[in-house]
C-alpha positions as a LaTeX table, in Angstrom:
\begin{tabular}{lrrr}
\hline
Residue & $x$ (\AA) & $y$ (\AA) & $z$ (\AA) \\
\hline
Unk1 & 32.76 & 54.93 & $-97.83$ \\
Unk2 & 31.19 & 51.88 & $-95.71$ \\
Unk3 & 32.51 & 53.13 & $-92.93$ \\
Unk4 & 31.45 & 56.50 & $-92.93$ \\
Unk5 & 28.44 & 55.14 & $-93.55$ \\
Unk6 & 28.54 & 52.88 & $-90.56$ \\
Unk7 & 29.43 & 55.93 & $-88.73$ \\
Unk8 & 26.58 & 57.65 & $-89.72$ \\
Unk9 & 23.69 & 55.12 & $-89.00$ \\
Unk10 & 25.95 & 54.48 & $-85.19$ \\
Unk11 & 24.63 & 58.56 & $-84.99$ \\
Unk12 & 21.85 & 58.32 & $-85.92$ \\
Unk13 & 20.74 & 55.55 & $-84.01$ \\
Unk14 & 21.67 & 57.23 & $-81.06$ \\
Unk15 & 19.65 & 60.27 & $-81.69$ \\
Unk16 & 16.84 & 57.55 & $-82.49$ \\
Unk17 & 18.02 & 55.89 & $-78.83$ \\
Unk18 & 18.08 & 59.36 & $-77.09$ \\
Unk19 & 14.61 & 60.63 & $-78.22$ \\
Unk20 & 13.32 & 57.55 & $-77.25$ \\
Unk21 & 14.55 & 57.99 & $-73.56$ \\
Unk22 & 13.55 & 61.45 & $-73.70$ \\
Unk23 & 9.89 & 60.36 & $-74.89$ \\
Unk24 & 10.00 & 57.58 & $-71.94$ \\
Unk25 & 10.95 & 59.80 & $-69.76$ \\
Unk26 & 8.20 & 62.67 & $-70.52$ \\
Unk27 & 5.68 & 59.40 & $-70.48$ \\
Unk28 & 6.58 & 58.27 & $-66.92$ \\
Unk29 & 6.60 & 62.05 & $-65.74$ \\
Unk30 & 3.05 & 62.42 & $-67.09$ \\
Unk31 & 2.09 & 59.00 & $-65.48$ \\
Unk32 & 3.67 & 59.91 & $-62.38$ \\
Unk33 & 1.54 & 63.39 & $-62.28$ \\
Unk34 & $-1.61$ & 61.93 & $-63.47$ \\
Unk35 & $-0.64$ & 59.55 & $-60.81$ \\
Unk36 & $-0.87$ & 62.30 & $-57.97$ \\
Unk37 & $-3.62$ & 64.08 & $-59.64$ \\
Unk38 & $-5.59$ & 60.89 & $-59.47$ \\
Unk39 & $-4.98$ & 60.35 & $-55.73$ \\
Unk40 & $-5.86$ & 63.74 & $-55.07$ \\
Unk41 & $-8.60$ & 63.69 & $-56.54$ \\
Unk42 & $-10.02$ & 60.38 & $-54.98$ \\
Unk43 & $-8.74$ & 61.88 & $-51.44$ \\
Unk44 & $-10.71$ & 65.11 & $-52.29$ \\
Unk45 & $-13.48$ & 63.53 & $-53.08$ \\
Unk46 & $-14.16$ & 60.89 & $-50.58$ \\
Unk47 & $-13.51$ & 63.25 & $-48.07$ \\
Unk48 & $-15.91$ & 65.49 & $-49.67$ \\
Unk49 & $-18.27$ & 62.45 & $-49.73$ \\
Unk50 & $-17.56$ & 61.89 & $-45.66$ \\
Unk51 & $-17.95$ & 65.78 & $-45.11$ \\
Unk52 & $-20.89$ & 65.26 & $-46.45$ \\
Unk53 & $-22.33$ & 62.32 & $-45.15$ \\
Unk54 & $-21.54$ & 63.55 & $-41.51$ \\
Unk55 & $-23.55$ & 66.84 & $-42.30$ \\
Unk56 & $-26.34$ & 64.76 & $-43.81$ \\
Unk57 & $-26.40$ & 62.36 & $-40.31$ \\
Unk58 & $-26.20$ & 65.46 & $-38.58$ \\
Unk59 & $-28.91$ & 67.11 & $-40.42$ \\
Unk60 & $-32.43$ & 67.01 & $-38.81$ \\
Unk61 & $-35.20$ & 68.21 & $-39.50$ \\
Unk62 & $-38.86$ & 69.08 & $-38.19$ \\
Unk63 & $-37.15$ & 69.88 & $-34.85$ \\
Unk64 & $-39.38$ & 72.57 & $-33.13$ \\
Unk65 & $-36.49$ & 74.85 & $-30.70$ \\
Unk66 & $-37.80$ & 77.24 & $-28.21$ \\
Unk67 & $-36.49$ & 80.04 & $-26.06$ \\
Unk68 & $-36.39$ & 78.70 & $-22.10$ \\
Unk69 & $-35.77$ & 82.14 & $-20.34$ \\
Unk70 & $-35.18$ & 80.48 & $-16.87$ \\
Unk71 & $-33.23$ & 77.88 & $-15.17$ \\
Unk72 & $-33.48$ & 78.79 & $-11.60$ \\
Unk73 & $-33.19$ & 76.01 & $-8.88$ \\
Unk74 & $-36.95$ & 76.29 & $-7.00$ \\
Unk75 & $-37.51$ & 74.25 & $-3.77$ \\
Unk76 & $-37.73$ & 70.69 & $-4.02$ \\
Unk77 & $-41.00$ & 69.32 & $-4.20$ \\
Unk78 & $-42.28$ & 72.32 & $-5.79$ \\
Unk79 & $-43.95$ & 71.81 & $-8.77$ \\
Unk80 & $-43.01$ & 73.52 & $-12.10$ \\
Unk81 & $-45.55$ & 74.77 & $-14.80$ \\
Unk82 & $-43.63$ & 74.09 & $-18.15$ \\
Unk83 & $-44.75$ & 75.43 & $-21.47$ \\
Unk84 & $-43.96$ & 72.27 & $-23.39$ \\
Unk85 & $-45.26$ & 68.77 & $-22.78$ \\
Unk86 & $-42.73$ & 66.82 & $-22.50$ \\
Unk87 & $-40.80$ & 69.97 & $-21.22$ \\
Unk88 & $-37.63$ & 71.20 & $-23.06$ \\
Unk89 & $-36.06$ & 73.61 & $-20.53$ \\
Unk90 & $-36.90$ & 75.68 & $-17.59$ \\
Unk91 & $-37.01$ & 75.78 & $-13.75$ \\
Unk92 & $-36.20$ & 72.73 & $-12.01$ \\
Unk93 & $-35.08$ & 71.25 & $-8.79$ \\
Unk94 & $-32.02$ & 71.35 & $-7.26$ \\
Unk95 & $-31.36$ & 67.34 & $-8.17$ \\
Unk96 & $-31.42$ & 65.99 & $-11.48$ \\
Unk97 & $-32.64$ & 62.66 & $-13.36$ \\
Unk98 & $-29.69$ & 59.80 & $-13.36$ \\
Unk99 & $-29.52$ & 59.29 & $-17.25$ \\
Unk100 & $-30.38$ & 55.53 & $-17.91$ \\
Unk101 & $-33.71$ & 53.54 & $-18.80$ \\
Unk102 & $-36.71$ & 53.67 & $-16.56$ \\
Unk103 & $-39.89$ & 51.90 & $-17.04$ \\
Unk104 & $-41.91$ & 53.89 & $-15.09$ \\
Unk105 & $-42.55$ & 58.68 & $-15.67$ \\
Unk106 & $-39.74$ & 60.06 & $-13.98$ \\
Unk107 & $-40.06$ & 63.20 & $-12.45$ \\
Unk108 & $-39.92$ & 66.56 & $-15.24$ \\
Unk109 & $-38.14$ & 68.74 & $-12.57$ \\
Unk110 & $-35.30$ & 65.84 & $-12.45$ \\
Unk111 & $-35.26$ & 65.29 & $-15.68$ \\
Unk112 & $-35.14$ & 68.79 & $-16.71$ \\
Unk113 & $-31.69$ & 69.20 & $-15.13$ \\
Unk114 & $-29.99$ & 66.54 & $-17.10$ \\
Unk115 & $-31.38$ & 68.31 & $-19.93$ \\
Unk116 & $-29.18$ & 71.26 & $-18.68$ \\
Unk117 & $-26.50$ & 68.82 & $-18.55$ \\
Unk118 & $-26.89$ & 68.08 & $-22.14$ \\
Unk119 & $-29.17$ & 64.90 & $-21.57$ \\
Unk120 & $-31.62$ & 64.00 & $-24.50$ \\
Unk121 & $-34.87$ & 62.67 & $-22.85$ \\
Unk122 & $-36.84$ & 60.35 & $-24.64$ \\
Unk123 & $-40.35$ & 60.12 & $-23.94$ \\
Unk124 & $-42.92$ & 57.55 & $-24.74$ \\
Unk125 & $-46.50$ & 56.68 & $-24.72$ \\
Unk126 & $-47.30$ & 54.17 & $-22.13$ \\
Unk127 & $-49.09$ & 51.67 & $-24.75$ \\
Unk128 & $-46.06$ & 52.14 & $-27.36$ \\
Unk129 & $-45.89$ & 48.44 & $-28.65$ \\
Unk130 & $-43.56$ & 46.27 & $-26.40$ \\
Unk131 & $-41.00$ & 45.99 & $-29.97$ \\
Unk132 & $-41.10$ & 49.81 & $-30.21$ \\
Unk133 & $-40.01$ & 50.08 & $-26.75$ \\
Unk134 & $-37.13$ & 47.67 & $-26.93$ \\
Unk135 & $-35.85$ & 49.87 & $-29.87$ \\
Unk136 & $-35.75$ & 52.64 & $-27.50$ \\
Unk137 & $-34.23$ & 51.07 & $-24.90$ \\
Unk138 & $-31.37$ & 49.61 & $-27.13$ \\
Unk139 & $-30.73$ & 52.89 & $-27.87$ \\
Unk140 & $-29.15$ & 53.66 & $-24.42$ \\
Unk141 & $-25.54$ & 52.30 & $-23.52$ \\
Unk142 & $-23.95$ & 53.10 & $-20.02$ \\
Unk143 & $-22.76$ & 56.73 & $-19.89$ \\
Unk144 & $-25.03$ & 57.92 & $-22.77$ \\
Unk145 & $-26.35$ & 61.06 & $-21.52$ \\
Unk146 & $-29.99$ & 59.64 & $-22.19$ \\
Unk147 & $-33.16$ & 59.57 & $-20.08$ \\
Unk148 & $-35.76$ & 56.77 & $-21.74$ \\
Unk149 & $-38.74$ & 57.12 & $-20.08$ \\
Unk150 & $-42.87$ & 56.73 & $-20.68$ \\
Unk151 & $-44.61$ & 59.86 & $-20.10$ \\
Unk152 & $-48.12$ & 59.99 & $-18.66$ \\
Unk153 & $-48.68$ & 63.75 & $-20.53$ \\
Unk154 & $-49.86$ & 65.05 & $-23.49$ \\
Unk155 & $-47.60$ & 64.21 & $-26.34$ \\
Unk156 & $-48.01$ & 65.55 & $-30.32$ \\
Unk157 & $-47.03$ & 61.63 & $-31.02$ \\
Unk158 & $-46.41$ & 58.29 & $-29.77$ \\
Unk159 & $-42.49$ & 59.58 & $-29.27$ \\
Unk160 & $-40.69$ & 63.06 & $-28.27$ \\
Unk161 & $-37.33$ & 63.75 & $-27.78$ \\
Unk162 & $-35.99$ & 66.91 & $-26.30$ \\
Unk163 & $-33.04$ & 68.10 & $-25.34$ \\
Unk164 & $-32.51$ & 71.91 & $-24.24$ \\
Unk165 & $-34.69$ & 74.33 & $-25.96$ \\
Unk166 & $-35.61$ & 71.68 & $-29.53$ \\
Unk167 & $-37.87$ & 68.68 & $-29.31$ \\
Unk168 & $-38.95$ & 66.39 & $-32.24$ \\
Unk169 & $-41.80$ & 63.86 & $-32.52$ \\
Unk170 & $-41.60$ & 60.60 & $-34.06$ \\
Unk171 & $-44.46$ & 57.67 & $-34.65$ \\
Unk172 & $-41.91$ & 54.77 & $-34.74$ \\
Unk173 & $-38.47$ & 54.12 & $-32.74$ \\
Unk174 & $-37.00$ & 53.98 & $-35.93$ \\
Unk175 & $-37.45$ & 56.98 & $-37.59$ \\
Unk176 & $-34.26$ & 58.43 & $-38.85$ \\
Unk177 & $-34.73$ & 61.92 & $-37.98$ \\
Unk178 & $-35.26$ & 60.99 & $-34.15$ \\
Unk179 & $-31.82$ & 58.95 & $-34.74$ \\
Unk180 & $-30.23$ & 61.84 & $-36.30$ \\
Unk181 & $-31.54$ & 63.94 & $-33.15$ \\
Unk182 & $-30.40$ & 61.77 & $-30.43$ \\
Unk183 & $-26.68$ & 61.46 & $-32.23$ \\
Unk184 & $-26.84$ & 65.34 & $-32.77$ \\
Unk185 & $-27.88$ & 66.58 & $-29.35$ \\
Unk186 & $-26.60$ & 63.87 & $-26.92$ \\
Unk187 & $-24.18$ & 65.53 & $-24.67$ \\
Unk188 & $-25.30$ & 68.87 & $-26.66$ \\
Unk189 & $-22.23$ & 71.45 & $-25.69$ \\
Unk190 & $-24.92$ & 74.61 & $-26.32$ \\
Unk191 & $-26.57$ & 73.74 & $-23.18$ \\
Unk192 & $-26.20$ & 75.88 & $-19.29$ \\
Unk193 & $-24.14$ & 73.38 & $-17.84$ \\
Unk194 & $-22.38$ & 71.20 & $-20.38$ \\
Unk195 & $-20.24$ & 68.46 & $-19.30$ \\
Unk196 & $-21.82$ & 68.34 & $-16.18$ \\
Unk197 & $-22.51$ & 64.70 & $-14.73$ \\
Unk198 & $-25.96$ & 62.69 & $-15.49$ \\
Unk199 & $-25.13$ & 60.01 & $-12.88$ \\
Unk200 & $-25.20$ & 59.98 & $-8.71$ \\
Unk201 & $-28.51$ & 61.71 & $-8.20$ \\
Unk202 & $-31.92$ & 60.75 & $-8.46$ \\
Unk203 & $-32.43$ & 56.91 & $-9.80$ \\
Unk204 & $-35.71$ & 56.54 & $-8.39$ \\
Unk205 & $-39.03$ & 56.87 & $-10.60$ \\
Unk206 & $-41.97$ & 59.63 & $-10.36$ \\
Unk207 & $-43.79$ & 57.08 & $-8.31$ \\
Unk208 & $-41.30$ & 56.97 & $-5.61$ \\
Unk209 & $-40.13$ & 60.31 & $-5.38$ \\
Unk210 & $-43.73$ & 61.24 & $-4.61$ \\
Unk211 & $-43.69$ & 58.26 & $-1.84$ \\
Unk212 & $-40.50$ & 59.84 & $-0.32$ \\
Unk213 & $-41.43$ & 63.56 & $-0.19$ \\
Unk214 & $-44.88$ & 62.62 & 0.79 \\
Unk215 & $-44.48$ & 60.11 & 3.42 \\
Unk216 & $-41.66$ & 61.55 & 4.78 \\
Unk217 & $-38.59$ & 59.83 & 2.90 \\
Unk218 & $-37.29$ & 62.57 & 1.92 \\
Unk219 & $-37.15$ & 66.37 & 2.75 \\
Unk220 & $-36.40$ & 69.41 & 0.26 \\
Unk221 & $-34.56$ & 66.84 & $-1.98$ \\
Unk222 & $-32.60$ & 64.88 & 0.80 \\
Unk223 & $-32.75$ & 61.03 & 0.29 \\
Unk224 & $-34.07$ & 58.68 & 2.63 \\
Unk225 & $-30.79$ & 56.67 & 2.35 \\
Unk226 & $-33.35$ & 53.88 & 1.20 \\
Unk227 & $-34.22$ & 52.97 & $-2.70$ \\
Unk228 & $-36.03$ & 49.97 & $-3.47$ \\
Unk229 & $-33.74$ & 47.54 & $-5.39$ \\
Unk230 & $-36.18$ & 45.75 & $-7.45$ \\
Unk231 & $-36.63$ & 48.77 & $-9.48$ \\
Unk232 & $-33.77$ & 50.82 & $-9.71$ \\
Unk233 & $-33.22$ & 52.23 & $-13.73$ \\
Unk234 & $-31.24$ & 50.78 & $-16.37$ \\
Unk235 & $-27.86$ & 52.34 & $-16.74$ \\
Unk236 & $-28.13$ & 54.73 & $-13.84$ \\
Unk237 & $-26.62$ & 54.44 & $-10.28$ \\
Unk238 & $-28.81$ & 54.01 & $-7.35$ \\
Unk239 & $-28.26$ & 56.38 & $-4.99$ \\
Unk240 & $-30.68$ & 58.56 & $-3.10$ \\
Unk241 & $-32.07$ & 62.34 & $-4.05$ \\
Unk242 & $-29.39$ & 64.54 & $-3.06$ \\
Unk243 & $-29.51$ & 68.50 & $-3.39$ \\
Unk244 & $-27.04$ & 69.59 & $-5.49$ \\
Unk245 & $-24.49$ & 72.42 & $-3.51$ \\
\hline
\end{tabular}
């Protein structure tokens, strides 16, 4: 009788043994799924979370965009009436605006072709604090396709940034939407000639291209061969006007 007994309570504790590894085992497959489900989840979401954070850096707003209906090349030394002061788009010479810093206007029918190249040009009042300025300026690294520039025209506000057909204004140098603008539109693909180079051309100032084609520098856009190096522009290369073919 004992050991039938015995033999009993040796099956039954293996039952007892087996549904225990069976329950283990259901436990560690529910862990292990959880597990995933978890991850995917947390990958989902902080995705989701850098999805949406680049839209939100990308997202700007008060930016005013107009329609520019022509981009013809006109004759060097020609002026240009734009519609918008600073301009966004439009005629323009034949040369454009080396992208770098200049502390001196630089010429709108330049600097209206590296807009076509997908330049942002940043424009400034003249008396902009000296700390507002340096803000600007260390916004520029070599190869950025920016023009920083002070602008003798009428401006809506102490700042205005434009790139091809949008502009924004801004009252400080810090002001995230004129961040958000310059990271958006920089190189801006949605432009007439995108990819095209913002380097080579035209380094020298307003000031000086009027010298040249007035005193006889310079010729429909052909460079005197001559720059003055004590004020060549930040970032750009200093070579003379050149008409592009």
């Amino acid at each position: 009788m004992a050991k039938k007994k015995t033999a009993e309570e040796r099956r039954q504790r293996a039952a007892e043994l087996k549904a225990q590894r069976l329950k283990e085992e259901r436990r560690r497959k529910i862990l292990t799924i959880s597990g995933v489900v978890t991850a995917v989840v947390l990958v989902v979401g902080l995705i989701a979370f850098l999805v949406f954070m680049e839209v939100r850096s990308r997202s700007v707003s008060n930016v005013a965009e107009y329609e520019v209906p022509s981009y013809e090349h006109v004759e060097t030394g020609q002026p240009v009436d734009y519609e918008q002061s600073p301009p966004v788009g439009g005629d323009h010479w034949s040369a454009w605006q080396n992208c770098g810093v200049y502390p001196e206007p630089v010429t709108p029918e330049f600097a209206v072709h590296s807009l076509e190249h997908g330049a942002v040009w940043i424009n400034y009042e003249p008396g902009l604090p000296e700390d507002q300025v340096e803000q600007l300026v260390g916004m520029y690294s070599a190869g950025d396709y920016l023009v920083i520039s002070p602008y003798e025209g009428e401006m809506e506000a102490p700042i205005v940034a434009s790139s091809w057909g949008r502009q924004i204004t801004a009252e400080t140098a810090d002001d995230e939407m004129l961040q958000r603008f310059v990271r958006l539109y920089e190189r801006g693909t949605d432009v007439p000639e995108p990819g095209a180079s913002c380097s080579g051309q035209v380094a020298e100032t307003a000031a000086e291209v009027e010298s040249l084609l007035t005193g006889g520098g310079a010729e429909g856009g052909e460079g005197s061969g001559e720059e003055d190096p004590d004020a060549p522009a930040e970032g750009s290369e200093e070579q003379p006007m050149e008409e592009e073919e």
